[in-house]
C-alpha atoms as an extended CHARMM CRD file, in Angstrom:
* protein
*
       176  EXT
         1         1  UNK       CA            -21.7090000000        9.3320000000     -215.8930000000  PROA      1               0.0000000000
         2         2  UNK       CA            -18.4710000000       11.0320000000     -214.8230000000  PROA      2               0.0000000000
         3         3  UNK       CA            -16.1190000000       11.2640000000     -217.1880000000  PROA      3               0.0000000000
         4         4  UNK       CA            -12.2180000000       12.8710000000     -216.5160000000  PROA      4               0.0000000000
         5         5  UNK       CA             -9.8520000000       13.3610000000     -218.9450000000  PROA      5               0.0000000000
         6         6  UNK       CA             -6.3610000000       13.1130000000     -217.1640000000  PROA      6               0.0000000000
         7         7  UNK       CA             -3.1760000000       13.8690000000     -218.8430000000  PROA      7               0.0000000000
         8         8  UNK       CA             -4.3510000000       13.7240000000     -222.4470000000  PROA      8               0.0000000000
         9         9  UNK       CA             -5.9170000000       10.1950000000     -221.7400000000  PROA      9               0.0000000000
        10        10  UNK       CA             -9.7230000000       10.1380000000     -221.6900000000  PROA      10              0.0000000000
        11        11  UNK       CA            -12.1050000000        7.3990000000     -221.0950000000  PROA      11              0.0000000000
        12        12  UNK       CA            -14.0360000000        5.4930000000     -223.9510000000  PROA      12              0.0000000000
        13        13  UNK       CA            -17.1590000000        3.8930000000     -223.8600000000  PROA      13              0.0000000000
        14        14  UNK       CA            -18.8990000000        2.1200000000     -226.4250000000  PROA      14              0.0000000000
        15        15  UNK       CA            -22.3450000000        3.4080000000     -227.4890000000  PROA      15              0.0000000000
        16        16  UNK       CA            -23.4760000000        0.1920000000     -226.2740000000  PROA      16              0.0000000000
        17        17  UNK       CA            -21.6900000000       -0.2480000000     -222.9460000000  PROA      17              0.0000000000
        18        18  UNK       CA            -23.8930000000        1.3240000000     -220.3170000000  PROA      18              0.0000000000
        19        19  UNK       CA            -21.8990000000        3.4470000000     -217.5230000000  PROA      19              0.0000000000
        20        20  UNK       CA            -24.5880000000        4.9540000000     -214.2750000000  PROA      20              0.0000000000
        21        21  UNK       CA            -24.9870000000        8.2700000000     -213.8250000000  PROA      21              0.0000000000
        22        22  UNK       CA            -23.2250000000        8.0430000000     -210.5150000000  PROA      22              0.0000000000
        23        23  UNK       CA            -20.1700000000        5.9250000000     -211.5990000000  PROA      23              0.0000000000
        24        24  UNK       CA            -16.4010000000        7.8060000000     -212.5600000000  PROA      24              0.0000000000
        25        25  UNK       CA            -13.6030000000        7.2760000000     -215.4250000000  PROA      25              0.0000000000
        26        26  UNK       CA            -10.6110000000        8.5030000000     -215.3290000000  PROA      26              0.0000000000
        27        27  UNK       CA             -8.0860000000        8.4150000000     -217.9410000000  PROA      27              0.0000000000
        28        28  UNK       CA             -6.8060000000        5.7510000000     -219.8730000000  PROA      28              0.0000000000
        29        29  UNK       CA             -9.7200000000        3.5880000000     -219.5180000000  PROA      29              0.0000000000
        30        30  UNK       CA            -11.8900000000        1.4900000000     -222.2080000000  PROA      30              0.0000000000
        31        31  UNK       CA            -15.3550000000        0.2840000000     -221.8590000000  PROA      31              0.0000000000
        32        32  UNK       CA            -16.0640000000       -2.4200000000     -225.0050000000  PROA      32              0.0000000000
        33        33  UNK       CA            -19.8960000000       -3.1170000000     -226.2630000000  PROA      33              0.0000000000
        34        34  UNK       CA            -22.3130000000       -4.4400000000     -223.8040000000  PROA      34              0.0000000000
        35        35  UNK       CA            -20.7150000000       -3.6070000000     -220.3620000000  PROA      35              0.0000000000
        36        36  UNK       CA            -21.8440000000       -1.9500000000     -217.4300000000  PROA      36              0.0000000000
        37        37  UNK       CA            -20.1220000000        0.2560000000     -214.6710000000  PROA      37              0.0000000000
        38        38  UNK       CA            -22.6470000000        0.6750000000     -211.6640000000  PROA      38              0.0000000000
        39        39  UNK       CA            -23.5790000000        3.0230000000     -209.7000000000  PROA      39              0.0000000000
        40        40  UNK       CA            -21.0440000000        4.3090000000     -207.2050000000  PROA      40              0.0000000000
        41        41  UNK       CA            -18.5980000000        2.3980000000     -209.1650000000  PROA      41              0.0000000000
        42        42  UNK       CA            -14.7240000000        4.4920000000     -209.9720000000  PROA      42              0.0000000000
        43        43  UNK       CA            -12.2180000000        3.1730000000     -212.4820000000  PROA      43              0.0000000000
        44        44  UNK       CA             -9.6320000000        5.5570000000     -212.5650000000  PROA      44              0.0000000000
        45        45  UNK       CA             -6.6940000000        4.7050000000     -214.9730000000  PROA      45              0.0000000000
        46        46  UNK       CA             -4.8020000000        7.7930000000     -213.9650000000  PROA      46              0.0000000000
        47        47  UNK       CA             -1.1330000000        5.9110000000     -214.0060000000  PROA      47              0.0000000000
        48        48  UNK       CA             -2.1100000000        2.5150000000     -215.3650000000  PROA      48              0.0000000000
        49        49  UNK       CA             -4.7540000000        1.4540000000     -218.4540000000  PROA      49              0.0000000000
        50        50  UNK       CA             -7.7500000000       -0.3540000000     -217.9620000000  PROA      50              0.0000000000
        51        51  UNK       CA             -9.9880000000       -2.3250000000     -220.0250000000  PROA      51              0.0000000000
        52        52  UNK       CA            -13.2750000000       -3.3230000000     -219.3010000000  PROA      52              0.0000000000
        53        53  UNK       CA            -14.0390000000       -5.5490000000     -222.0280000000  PROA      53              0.0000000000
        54        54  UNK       CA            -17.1830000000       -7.0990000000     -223.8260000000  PROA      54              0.0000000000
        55        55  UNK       CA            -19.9390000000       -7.7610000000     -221.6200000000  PROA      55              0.0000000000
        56        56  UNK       CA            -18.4940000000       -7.4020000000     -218.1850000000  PROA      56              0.0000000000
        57        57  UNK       CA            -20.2520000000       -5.9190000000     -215.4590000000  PROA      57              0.0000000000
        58        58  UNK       CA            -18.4610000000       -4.0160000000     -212.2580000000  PROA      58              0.0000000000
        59        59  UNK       CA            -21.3550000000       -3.1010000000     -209.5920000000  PROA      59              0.0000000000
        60        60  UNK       CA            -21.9220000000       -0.5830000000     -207.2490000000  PROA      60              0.0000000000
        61        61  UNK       CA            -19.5240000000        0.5600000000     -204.7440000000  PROA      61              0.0000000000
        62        62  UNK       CA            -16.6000000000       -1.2560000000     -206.8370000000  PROA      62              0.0000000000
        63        63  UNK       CA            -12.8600000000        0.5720000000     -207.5830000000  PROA      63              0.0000000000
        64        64  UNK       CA            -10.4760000000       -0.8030000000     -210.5150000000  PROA      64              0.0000000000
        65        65  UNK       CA             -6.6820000000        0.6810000000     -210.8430000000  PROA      65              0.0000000000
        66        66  UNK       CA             -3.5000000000       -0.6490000000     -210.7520000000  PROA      66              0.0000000000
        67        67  UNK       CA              0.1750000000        0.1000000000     -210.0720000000  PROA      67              0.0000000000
        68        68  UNK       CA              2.0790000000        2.7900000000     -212.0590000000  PROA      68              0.0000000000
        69        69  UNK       CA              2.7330000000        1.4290000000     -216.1580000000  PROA      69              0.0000000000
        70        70  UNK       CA              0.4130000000       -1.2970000000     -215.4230000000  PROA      70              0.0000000000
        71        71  UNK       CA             -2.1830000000       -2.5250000000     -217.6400000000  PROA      71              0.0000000000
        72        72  UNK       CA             -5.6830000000       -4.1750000000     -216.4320000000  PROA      72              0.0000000000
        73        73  UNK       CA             -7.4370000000       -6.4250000000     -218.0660000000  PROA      73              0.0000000000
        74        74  UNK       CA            -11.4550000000       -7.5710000000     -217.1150000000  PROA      74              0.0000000000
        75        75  UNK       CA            -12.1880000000      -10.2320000000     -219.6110000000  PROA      75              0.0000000000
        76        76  UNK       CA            -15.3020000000      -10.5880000000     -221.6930000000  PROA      76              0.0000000000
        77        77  UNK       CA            -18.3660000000      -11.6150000000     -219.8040000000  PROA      77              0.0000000000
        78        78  UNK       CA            -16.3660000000      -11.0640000000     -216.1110000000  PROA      78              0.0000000000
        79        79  UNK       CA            -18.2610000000       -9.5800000000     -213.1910000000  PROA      79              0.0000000000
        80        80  UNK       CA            -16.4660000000       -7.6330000000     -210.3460000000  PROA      80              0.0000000000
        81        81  UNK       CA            -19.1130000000       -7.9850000000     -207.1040000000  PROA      81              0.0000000000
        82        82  UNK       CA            -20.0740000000       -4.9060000000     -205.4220000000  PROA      82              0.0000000000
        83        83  UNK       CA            -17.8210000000       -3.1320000000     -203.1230000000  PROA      83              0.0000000000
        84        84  UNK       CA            -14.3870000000       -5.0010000000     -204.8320000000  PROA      84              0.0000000000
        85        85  UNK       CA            -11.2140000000       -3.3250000000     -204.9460000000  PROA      85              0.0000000000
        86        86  UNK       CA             -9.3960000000       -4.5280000000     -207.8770000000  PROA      86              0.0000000000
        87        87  UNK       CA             -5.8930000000       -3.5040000000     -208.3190000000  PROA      87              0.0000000000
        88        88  UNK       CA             -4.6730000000       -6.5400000000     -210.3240000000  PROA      88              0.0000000000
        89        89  UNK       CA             -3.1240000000       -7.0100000000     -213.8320000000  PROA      89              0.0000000000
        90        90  UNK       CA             -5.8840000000       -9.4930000000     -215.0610000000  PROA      90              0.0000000000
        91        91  UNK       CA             -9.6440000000      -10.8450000000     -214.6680000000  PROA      91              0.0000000000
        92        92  UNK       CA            -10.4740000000      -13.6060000000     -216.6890000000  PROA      92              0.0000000000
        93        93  UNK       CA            -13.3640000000      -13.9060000000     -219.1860000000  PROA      93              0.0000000000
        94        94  UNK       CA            -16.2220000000      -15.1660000000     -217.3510000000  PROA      94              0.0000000000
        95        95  UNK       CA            -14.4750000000      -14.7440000000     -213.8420000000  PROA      95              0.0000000000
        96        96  UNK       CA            -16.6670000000      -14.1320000000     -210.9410000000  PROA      96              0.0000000000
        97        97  UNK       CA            -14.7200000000      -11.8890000000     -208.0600000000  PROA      97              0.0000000000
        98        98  UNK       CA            -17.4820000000      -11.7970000000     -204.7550000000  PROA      98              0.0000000000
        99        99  UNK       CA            -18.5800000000       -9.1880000000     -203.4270000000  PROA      99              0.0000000000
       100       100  UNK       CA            -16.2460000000       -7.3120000000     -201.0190000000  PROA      100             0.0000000000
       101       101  UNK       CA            -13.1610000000       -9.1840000000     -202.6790000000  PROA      101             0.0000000000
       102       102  UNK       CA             -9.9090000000       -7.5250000000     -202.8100000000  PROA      102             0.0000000000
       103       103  UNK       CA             -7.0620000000       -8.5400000000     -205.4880000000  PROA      103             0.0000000000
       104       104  UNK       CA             -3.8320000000       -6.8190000000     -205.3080000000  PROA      104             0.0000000000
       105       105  UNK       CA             -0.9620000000       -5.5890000000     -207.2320000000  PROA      105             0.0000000000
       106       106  UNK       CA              0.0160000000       -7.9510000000     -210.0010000000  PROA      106             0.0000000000
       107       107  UNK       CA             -2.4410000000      -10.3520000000     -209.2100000000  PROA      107             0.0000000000
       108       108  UNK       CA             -4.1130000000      -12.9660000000     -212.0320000000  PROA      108             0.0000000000
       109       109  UNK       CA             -7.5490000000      -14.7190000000     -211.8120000000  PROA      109             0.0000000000
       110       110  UNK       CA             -8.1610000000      -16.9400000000     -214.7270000000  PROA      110             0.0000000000
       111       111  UNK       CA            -10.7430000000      -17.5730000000     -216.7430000000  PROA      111             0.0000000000
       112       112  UNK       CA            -14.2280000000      -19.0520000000     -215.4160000000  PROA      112             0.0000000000
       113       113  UNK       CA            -13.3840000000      -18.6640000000     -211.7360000000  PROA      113             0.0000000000
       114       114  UNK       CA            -15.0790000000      -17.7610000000     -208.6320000000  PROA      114             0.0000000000
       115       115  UNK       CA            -13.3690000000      -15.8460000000     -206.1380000000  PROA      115             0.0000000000
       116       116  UNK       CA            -15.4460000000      -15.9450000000     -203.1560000000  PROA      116             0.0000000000
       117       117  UNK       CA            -16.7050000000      -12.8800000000     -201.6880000000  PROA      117             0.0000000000
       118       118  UNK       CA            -14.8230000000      -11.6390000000     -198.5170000000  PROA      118             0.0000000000
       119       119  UNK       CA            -11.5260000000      -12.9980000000     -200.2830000000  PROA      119             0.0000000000
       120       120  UNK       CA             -8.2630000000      -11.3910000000     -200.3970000000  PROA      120             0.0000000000
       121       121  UNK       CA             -6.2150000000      -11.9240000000     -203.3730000000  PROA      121             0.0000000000
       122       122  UNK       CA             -2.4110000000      -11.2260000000     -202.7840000000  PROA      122             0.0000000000
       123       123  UNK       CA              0.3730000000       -9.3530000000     -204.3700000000  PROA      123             0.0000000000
       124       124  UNK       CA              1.4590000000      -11.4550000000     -207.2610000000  PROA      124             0.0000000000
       125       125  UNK       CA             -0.9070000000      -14.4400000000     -207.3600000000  PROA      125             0.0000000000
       126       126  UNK       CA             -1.7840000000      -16.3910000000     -210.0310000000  PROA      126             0.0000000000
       127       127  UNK       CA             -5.6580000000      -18.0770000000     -209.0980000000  PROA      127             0.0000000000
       128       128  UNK       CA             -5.8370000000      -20.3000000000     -212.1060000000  PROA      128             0.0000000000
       129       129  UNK       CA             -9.0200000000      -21.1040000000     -214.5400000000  PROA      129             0.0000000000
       130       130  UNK       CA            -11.9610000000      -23.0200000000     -213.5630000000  PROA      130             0.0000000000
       131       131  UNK       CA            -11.4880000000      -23.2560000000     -209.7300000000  PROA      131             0.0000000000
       132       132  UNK       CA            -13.3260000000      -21.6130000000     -206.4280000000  PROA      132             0.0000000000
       133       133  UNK       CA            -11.1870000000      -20.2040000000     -204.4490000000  PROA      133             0.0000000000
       134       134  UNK       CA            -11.7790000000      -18.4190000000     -200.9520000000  PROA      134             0.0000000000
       135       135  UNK       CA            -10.0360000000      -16.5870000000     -198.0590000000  PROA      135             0.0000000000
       136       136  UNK       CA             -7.2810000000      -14.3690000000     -196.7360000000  PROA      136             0.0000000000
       137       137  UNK       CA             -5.0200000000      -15.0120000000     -198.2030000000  PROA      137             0.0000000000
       138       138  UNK       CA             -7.1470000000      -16.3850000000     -201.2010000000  PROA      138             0.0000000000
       139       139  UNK       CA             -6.3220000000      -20.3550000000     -202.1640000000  PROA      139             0.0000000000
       140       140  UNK       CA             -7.7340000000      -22.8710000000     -204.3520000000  PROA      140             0.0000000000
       141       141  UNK       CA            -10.5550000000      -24.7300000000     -202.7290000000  PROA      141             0.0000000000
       142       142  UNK       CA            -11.7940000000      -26.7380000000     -205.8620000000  PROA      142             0.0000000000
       143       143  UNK       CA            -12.4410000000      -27.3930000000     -209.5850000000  PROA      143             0.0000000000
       144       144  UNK       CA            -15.5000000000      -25.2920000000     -209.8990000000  PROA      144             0.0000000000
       145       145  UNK       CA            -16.8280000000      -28.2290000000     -212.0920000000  PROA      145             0.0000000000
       146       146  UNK       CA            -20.0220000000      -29.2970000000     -211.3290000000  PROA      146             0.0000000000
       147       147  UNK       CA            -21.0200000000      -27.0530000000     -208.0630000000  PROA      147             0.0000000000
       148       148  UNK       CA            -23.3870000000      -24.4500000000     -207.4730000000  PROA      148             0.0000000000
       149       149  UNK       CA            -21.0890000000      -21.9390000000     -208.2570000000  PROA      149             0.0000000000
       150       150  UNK       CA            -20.7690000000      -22.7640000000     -211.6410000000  PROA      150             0.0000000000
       151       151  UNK       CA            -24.1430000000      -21.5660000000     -212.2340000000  PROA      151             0.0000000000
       152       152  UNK       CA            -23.2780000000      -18.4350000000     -210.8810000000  PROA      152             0.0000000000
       153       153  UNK       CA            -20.1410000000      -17.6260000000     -213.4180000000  PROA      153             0.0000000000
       154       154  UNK       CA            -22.1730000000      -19.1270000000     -215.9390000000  PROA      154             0.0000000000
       155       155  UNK       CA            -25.4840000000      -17.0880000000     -216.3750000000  PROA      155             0.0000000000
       156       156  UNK       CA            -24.2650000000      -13.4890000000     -213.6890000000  PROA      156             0.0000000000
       157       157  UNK       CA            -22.9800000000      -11.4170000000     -216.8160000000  PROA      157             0.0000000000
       158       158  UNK       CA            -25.9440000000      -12.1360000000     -218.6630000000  PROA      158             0.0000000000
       159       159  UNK       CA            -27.9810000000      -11.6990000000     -215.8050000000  PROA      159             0.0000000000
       160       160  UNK       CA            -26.4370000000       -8.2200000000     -215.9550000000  PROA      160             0.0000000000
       161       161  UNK       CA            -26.0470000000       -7.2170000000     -219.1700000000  PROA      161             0.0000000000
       162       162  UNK       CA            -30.2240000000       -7.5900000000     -219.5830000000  PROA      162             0.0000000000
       163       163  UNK       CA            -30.3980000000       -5.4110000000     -216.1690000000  PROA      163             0.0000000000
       164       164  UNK       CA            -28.1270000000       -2.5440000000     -217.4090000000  PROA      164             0.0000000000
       165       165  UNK       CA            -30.4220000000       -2.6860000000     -220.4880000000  PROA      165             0.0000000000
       166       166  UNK       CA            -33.7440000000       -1.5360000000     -217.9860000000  PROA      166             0.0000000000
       167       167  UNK       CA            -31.8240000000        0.2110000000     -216.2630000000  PROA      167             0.0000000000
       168       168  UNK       CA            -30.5020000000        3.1390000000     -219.3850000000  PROA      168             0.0000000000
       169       169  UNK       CA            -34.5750000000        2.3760000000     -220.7950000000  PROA      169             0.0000000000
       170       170  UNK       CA            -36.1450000000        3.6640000000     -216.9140000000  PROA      170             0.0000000000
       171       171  UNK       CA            -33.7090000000        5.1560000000     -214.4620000000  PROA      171             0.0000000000
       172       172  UNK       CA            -33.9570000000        8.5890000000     -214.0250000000  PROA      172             0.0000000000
       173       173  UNK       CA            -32.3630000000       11.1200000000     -211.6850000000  PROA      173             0.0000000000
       174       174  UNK       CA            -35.4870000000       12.5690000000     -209.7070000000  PROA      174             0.0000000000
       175       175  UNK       CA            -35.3970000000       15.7390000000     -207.9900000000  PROA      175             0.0000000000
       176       176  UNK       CA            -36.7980000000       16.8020000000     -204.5340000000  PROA      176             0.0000000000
């Protein structure tokens, strides 16, 4: 992993949180028990904080900061899709932000939501708990109460959190 001290801050990551070899953390950022950062993957908390709390996963390709002073929050058991910019104030425990998603300054997604992948989340807005919601901009499309995509935010973190264990057991950097 790629670690940066910036200003005095420098990242943290529980013994147990597992960060790839190819993923970056800048500053002020925390990484609680059981998480993964994949590869590719930068959260740089060079002018904000982040916290990437118990159990969350962000995948490949994926970049989490926010505005200057700021503070963001992944809640336990979230997962950020791959390729997701996140530069919001707060992800939800157990949210579910698709892959390719954007969420801007300020922005809130509560707690057991999808945001569907491909979905722009704008300056400022509040997506509350237990809903899909889709599009650019990103709106409410329904309680995510008995769909499919429950299943998804449901069982994805743990899903994850068993896959970042194989992966710190076998991957290794190969030469050549």
């Amino acid at each position: 992993m790629n670690l940066f001290e910036f200003e005095g801050k420098r990242p943290t990551v529980h013994p147990e949180a597992w960060v790839a070899p190819t993923a970056t953390l800048i500053g002020d950022v925390s990484v609680e028990k059981g998480a993964s950062i994949w590869y590719g993957a930068v959260v740089r908390a060079d002018v904000c904080s982040i916290v990437v709390r118990e159990g969350t996963n962000v995948q490949d390709n994926s970049v989490l900061h926010a505005a200057p002073g700021e503070h963001l929050v992944v809640g336990p058991n979230a997962t950020i899709g791959h390729a997701c910019v996140v530069h919001c104030a707060e992800v939800g425990e157990q949210a579910l932000i698709g892959n390719g998603s954007t969420l801007l300054d300020g922005a809130r997604v509560g707690a057991g939501t999808l945001v569907a992948a491909g979905s722009v989340v704008t300056p400022g807005t509040v997506i509350p708990a237990g809903v899909v919601a889709a599009g650019v901009p990103c709106k409410v499309v329904k309680p995510i109460e008995g769909t499919s995509s429950q299943q998804w935010v449901e069982h994805n973190a743990a899903g994850y959190q068993e896959l970042a264990r194989h992966h710190a057991a076998s991957a290794h950097r190969i030469d050549g």
